[in-house]
C-alpha positions in Angstrom: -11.2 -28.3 -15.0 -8.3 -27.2 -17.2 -10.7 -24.7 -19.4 -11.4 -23.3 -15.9 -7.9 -22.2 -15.2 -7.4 -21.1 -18.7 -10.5 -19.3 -18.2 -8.8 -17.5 -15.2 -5.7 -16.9 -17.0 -7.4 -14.9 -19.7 -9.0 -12.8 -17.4 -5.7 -11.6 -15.9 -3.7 -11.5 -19.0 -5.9 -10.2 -21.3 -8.0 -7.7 -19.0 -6.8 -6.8 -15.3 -3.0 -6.8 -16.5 -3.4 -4.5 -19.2 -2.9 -1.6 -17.9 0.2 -2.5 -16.0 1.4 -3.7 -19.5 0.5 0.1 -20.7 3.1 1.3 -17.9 5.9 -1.8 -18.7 5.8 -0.5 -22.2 5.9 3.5 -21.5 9.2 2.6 -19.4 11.3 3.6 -22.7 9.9 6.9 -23.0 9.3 8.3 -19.9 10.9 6.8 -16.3 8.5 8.9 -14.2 5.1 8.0 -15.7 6.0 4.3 -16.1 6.6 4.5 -11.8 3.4 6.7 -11.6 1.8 3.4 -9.3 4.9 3.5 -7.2 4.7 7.1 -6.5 1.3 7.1 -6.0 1.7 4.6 -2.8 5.1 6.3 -1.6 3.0 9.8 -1.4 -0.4 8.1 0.1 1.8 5.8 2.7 4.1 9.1 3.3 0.6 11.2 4.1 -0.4 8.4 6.6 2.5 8.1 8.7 2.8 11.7 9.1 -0.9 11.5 9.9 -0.2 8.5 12.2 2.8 10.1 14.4 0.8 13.2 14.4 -2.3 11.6 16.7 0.0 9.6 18.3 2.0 12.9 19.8 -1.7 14.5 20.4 -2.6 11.5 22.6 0.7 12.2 24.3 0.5 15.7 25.0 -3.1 14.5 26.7 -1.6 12.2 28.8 -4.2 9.5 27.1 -0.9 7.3 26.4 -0.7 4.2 28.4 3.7 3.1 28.9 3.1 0.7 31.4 4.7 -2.8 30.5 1.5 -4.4 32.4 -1.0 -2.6 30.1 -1.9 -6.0 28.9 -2.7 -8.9 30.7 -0.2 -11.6 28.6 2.8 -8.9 29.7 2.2 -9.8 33.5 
């Protein structure tokens, strides 16, 4: 059983965290590329929202938006 956890250890230190050890060890040169991941996400989660609040207002302007507090049948 223990050579099966080691077994999974290895495969996450050695292989799957490599990269992110790439980007720990680029933080003394360059801030900005060593964040790139955390950019990445701010930018696609920034897209989405906008994307998000701009069906949400189209639904609106159509009158498709449902306010009442009854809408669901646990709120009655």
């Amino acid at each position: 059983m223990r050579a099966f956890f080691e077994g999974i250890q290895s495969l996450f230190v050695d292989f799957l965290f490599k990269p992110l050890d790439f980007l720990r060890s680029l933080e003394l040169s360059s801030w900005w590329l060593a964040n790139i991941v955390s950019w990445t996400l701010m930018i696609v989660c920034g897209y989405y929202i906008v994307y998000w609040c701009k069906e949400l207002s189209k639904h609106k302007a159509n009158n498709e938006e449902n306010q009442d507090t009854t809408a669901h049948s646990f709120l009655k």
